[in-house]
C-alpha positions as CSV (number, residue, x, y, z in Angstrom):
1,X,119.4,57.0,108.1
2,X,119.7,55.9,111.4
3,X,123.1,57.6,111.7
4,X,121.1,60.5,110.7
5,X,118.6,60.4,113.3
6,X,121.1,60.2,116.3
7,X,122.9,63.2,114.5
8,X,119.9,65.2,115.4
9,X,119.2,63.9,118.7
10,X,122.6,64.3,119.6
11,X,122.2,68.1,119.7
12,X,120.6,66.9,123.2
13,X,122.2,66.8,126.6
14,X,122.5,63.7,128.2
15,X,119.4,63.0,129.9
16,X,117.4,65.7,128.1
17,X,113.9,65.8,129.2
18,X,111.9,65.5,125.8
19,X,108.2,66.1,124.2
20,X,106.8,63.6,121.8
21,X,104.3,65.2,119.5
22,X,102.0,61.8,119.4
23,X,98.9,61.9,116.9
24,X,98.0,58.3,117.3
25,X,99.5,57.3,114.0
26,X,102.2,55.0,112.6
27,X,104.6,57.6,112.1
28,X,104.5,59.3,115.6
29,X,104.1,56.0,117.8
30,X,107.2,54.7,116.5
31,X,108.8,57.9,117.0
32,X,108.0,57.5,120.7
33,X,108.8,54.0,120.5
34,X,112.4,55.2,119.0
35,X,113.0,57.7,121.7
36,X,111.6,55.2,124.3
37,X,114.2,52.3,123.4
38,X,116.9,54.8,123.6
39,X,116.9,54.9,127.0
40,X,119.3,58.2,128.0
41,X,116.6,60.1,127.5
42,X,113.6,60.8,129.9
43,X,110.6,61.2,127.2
44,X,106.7,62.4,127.5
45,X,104.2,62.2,124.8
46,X,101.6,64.6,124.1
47,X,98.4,64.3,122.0
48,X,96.5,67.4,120.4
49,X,92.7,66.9,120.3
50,X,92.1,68.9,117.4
51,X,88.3,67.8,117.8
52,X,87.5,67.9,114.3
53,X,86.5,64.2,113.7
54,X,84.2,62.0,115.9
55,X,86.7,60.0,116.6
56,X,89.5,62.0,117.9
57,X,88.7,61.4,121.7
58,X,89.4,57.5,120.0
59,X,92.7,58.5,119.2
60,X,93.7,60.0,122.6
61,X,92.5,57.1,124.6
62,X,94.9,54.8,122.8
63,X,98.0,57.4,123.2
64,X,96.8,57.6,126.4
65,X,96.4,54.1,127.5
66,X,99.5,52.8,125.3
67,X,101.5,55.7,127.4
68,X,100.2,53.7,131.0
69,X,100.8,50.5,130.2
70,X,104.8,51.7,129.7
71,X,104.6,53.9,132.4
72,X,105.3,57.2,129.9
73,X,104.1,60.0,131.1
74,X,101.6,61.6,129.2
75,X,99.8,65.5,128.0
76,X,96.5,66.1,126.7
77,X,95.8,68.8,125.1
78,X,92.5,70.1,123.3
79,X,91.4,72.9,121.0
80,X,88.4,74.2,119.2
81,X,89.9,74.0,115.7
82,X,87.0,75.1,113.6
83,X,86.6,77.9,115.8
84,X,89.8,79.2,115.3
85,X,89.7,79.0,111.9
86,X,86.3,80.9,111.1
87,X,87.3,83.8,113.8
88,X,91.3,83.9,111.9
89,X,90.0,83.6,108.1
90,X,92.2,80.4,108.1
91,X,92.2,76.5,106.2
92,X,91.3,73.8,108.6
93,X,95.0,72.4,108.2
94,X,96.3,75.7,109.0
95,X,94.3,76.8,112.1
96,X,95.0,72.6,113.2
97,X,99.1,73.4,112.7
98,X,98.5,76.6,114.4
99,X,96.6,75.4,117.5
100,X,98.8,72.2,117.8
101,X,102.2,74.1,117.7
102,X,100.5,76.6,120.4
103,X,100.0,73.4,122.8
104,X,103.7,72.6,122.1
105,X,105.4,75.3,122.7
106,X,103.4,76.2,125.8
107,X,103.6,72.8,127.0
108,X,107.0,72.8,126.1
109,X,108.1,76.1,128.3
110,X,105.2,74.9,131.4
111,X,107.5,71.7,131.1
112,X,111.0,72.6,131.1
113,X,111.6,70.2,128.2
114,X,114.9,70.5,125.9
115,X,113.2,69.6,123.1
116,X,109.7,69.2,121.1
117,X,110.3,66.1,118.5
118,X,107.8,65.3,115.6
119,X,107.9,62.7,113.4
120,X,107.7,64.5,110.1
121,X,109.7,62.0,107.2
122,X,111.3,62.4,104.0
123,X,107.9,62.3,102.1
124,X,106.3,64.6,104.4
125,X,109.3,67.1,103.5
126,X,108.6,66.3,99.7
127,X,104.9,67.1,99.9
128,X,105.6,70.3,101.6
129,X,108.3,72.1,99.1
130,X,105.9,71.4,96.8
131,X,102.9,72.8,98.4
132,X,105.0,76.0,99.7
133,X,106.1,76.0,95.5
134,X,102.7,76.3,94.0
135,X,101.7,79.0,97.5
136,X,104.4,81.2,96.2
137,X,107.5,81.4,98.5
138,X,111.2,82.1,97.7
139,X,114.2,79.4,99.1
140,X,113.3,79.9,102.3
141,X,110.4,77.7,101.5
142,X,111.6,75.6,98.9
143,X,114.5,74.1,101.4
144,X,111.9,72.5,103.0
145,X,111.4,71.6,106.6
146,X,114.6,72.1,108.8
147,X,115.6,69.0,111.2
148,X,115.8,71.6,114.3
149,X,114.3,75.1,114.5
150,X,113.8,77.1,117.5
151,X,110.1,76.7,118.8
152,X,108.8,79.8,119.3
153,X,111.2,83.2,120.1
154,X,113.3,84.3,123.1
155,X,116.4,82.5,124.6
156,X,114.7,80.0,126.2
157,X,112.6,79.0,123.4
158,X,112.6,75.0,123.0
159,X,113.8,73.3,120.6
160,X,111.5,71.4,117.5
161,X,113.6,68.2,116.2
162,X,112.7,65.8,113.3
163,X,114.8,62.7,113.8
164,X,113.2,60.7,111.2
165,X,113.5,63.9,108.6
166,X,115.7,61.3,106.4
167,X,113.0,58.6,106.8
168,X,111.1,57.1,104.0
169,X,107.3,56.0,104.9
170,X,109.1,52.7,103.8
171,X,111.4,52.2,106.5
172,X,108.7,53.7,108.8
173,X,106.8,50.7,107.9
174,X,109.6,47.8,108.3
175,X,109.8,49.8,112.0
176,X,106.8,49.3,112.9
177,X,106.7,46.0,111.6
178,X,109.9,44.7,113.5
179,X,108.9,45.9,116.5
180,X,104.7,44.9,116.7
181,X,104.2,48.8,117.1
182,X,100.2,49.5,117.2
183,X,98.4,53.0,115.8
184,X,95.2,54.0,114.5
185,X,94.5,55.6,111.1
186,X,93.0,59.1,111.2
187,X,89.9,58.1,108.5
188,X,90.4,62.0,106.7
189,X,93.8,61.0,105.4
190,X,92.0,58.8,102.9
191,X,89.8,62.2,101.9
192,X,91.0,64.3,99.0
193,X,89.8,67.7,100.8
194,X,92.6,68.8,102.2
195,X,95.4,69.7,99.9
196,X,98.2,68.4,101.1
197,X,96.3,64.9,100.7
198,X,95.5,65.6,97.3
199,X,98.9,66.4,96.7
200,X,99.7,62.9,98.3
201,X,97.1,60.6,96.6
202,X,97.4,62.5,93.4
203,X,100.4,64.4,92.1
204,X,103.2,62.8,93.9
205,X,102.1,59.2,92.4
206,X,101.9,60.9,89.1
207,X,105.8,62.7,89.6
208,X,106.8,59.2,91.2
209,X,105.5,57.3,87.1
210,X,107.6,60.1,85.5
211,X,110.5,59.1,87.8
212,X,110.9,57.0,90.7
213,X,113.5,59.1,92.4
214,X,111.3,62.0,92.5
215,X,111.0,62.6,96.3
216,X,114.7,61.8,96.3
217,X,115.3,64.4,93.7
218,X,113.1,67.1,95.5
219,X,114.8,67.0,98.4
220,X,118.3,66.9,96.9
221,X,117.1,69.9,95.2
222,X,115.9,71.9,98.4
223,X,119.6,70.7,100.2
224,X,121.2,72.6,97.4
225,X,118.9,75.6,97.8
226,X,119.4,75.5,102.0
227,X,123.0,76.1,101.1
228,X,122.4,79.0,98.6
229,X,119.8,80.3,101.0
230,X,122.5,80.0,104.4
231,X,125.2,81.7,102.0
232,X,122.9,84.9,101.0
233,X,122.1,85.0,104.4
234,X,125.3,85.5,105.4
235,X,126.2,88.2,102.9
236,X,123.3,90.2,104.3
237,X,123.9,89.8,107.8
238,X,127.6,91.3,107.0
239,X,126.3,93.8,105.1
240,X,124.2,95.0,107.9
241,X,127.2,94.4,110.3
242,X,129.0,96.9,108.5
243,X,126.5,99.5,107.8
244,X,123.5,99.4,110.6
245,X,124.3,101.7,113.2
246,X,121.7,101.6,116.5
247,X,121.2,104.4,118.7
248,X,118.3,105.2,121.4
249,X,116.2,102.0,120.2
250,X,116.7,103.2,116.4
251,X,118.4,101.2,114.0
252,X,119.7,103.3,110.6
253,X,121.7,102.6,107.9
254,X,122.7,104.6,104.0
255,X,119.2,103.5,102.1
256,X,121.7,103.0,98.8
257,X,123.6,100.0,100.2
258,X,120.5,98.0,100.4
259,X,120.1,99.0,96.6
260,X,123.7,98.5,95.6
261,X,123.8,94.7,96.0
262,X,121.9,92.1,94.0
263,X,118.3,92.0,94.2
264,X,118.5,89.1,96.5
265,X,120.7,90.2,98.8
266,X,119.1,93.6,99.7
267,X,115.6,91.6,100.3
268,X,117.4,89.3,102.6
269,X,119.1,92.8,104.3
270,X,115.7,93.7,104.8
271,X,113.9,91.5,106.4
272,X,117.0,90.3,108.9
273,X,117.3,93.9,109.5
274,X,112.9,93.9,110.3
275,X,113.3,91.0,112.2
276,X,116.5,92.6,114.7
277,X,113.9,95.2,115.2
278,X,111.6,93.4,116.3
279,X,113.0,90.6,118.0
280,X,111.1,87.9,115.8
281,X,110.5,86.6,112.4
282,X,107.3,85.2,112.3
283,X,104.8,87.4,110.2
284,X,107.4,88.8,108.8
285,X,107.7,89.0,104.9
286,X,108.1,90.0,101.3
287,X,105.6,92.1,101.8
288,X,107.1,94.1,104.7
289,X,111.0,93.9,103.1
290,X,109.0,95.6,99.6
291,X,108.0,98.5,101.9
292,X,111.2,98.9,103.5
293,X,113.1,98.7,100.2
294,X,110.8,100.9,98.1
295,X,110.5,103.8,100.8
296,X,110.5,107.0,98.9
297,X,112.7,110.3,100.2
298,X,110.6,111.8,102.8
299,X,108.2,108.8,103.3
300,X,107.2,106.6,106.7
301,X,105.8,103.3,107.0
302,X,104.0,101.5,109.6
303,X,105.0,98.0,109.6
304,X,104.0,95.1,112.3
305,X,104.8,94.5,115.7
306,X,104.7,97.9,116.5
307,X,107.5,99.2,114.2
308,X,107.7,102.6,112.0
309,X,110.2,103.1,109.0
310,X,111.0,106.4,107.8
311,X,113.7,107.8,105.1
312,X,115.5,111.4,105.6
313,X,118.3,112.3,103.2
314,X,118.8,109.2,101.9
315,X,118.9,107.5,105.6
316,X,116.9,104.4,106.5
317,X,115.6,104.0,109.8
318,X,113.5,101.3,111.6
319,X,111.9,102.3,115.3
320,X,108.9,101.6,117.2
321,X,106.1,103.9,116.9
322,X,105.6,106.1,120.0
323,X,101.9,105.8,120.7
324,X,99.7,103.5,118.1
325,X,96.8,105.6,116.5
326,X,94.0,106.4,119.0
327,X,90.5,105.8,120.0
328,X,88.5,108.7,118.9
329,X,84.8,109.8,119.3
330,X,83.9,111.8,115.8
331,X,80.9,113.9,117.1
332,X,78.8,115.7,113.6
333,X,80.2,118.2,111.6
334,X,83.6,118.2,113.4
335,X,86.8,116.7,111.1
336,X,88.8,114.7,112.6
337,X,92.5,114.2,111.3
338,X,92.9,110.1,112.3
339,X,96.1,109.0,110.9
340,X,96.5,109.9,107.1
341,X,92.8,110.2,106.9
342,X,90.7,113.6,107.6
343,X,87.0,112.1,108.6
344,X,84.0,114.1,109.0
345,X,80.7,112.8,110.3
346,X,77.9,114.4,108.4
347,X,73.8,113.7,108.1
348,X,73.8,113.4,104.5
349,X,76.7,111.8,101.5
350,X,79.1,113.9,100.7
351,X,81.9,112.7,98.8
352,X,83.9,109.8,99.6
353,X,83.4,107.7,102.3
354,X,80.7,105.6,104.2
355,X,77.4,105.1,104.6
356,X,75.7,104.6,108.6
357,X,72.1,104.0,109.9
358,X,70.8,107.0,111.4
359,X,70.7,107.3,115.3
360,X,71.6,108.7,118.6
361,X,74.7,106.0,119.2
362,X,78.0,107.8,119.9
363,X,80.5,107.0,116.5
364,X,84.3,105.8,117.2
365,X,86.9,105.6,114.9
366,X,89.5,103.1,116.1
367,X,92.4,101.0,115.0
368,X,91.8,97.4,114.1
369,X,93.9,94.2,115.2
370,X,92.2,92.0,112.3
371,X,90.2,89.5,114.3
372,X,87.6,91.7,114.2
373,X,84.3,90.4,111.9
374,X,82.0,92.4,109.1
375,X,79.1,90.8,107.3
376,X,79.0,92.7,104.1
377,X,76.1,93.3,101.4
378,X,76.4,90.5,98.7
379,X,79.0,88.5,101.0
380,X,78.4,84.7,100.7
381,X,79.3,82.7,103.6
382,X,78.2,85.3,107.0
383,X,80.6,87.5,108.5
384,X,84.5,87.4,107.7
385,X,87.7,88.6,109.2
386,X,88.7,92.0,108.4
387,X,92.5,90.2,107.8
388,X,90.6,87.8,105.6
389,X,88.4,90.3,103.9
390,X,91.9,92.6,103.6
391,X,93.9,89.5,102.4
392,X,91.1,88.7,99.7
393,X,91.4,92.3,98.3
394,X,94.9,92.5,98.8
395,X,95.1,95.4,100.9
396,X,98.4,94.0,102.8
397,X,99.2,93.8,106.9
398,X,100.9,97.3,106.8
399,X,98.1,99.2,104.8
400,X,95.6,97.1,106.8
401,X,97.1,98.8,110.5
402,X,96.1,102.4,109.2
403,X,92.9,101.2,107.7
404,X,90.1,103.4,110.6
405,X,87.6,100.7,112.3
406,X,84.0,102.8,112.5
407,X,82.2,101.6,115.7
408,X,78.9,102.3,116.7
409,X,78.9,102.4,120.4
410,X,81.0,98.9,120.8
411,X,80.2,97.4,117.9
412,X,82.5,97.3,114.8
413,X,79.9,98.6,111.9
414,X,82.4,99.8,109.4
415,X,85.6,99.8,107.9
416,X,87.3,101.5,105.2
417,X,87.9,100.9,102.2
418,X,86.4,97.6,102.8
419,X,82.8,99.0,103.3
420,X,79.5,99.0,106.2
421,X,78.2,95.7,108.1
422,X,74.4,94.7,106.3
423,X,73.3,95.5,110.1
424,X,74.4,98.9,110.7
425,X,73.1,100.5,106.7
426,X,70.4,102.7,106.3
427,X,67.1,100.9,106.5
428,X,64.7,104.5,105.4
429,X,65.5,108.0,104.2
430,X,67.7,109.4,107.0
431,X,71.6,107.9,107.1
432,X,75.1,109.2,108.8
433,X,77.6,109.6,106.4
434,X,81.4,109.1,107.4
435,X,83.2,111.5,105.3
436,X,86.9,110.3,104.3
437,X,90.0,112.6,102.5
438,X,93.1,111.6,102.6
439,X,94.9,107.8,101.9
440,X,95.1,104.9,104.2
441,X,98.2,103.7,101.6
């Protein structure tokens, strides 16, 4: 294992200035510990107050003071978790991954460090195939975590290792042990509300009486799919280097070759040929590669980061859209061709569309980012997320860019199809009614 874990660090330069993602816990302090004792490396930590548990300032004082007494240089950094999570329509866990990476990376860059290293271990890599398994996810997901990723995009993005990736809790534990290493337990990894703690406490104990190898086995499995997944990979990428051709910032290619080669080879096509688009892969998905792949002669579609598809005699092409759909005042009576959509404000329902509170307040129709919130009639829980409110009804990111935003003056009081905020209906006899023909498919 330990040969392993130099391996990895060995894709360092001598000397490599490195970030210690430090939580507190057994697993990170002997990570730091590790990197400490090797002693060709110059190493910082940093904590992430996630600030979800009275305790957490706890937890960065002993980082903190553990770092001084060694004379390792040490990075606080903080976030409003639950925040971020209510105003994104995202778990705890995830907005906590999210806002923890973000203070990497950025510290990372401010930094000029070579590397970010966490101390994610063999069990850790287990728990989340399987999670990423029961989510939904192709082999991308089910090879697991990688031992060294880019963090974040562009050529000087850092990079994120796992040294102890090979590492069972076990020898963790004999680690710490051998060497009087100190920590603190986070009191919510004993809860079962999260699910990757359930998953811990309940299912992998169960897999591990059916067979005692089980983690082994799991992660034996997602080495075998990493080497599928790498070799489809690298029959899409040739197939694009053979048939993409790129010419003033627009990349086209014969729509049949993505449809003459197996099923998962096309997909993979797709989405490497999104992502060389737009310089990026995160947010990128099945999703997006579907609406690439099932484009019909004649059609467009608007896809993320500011991308458009469109197919003309049986040519593909990805660009970026010109100008993104406008800002529009809809005065009464006068249609109003937004996007797919033709919208007429009335004073009375008529037809499709949506029902406003009477009044003098200027109407908008505008694109939406997602952030933006809606408290609708019968909605448990206050206001959501459009993205979340589109994600429950499974109106997808691309549909969910046309989708017109209705705003009273500044305020956000409608959206279609999702429906009007409870504070912006009719509350008597008179109403506005937004008249909609046309798709937002």
């Amino acid at each position: 294992m330990t040969t392993r874990t130099e391996a990895v660090l060995g894709q360092l330069p001598a000397g490599g200035h490195i970030l210690c993602a430090v939580s507190g816990g057994r697993d990170s302090m002997c990570l730091l510990h590790y990197l400490m004792e090797r002693g060709d490396l110059s190493v910082t930590a940093a904590h992430f107050d996630h600030h979800l548990r009275p305790t957490s300032g706890r937890d960065a004082a002993f980082v903190r003071d553990w770092c001084r007494e060694r004379g390792i240089p040490f990075l606080l950094g903080e976030g409003d978790v639950a925040a971020l999570a209510a105003e994104e329509g995202l778990s705890t866990e995830e907005a906590a991954r999210k806002a923890r990476y973000a203070f990497l990376e950025r510290a990372a860059r401010e930094g000029g460090f070579a590397a970010v290293c966490t101390a994610h271990h063999a069990r850790d890599n287990a728990e989340t195939i399987l999670l990423n398994l029961i989510r939904g996810t192709g082999s991308a997901g089910l090879r697991g975590m990688r031992e060294a990723r880019p963090l974040g995009t562009g050529p000087d993005a850092p990079v994120l290792l796992r040294p102890f990736l090979r590492w069972g809790p076990e020898e963790l534990a004999r680690y710490a042990e051998d060497h009087a290493i100190p920590h603190v337990e986070d009191e919510s990894n004993g809860s079962d509300g999260p699910a990757r703690n359930r998953l811990r406490h309940q299912v992998l104990p169960v897999l591990e009486s059916i067979n005692p190898q089980a983690v082994g086995n799991i992660l034996r499995a997602a080495e075998t799919l990493r080497r599928e997944d790498e070799a489809l990979n690298a029959l899409a990428r040739e197939l694009l280097a053979k048939n993409v051709s790129e010419a003033d910032g627009e990349l086209s290619l014969d729509a049949r070759v993505l449809r003459e080669v197996p099923e998962a080879v096309g997909e993979r096509a797709a989405l490497l040929l999104l992502e060389r688009a737009a310089g990026r892969r995160q947010d990128l998905g099945a999703a997006h590669a579907a609406a690439l792949l099932g484009l019909p002669e004649g059609g467009e579609a608007d896809l993320p980061y500011g991308l458009a598809a469109r197919k003309r005699d049986g040519t593909l092409t990805l660009c970026h859209r010109k100008a993104p759909l406008p800002r529009e005042a809809l005065p009464l009576d006068r249609p109003l061709r937004w996007g797919d959509c033709l919208l007429t404000l009335r004073d009375h329902p008529e037809g499709e569309g949506l029902i406003l509170r009477a009044g003098d307040e200027p109407v908008f129709i505008a694109p939406l980012t997602g952030a933006e919130r809606l408290t609708l009639p019968g909605q448990h829980g206050g206001s959501r997320t459009v993205k979340r409110l589109c994600r429950d009804r499974g109106i997808d990111p691309i549909r969910r860019q046309r989708l017109p935003g209705v705003f009273l003056g500044a305020e956000l009081a409608a959206v279609w199809p999702l429906g009007t905020d409870e504070a912006f209906l009719p509350t008597g006899g008179e109403c506005r009614f937004l008249s909609i023909m046309g798709t937002t498919e």
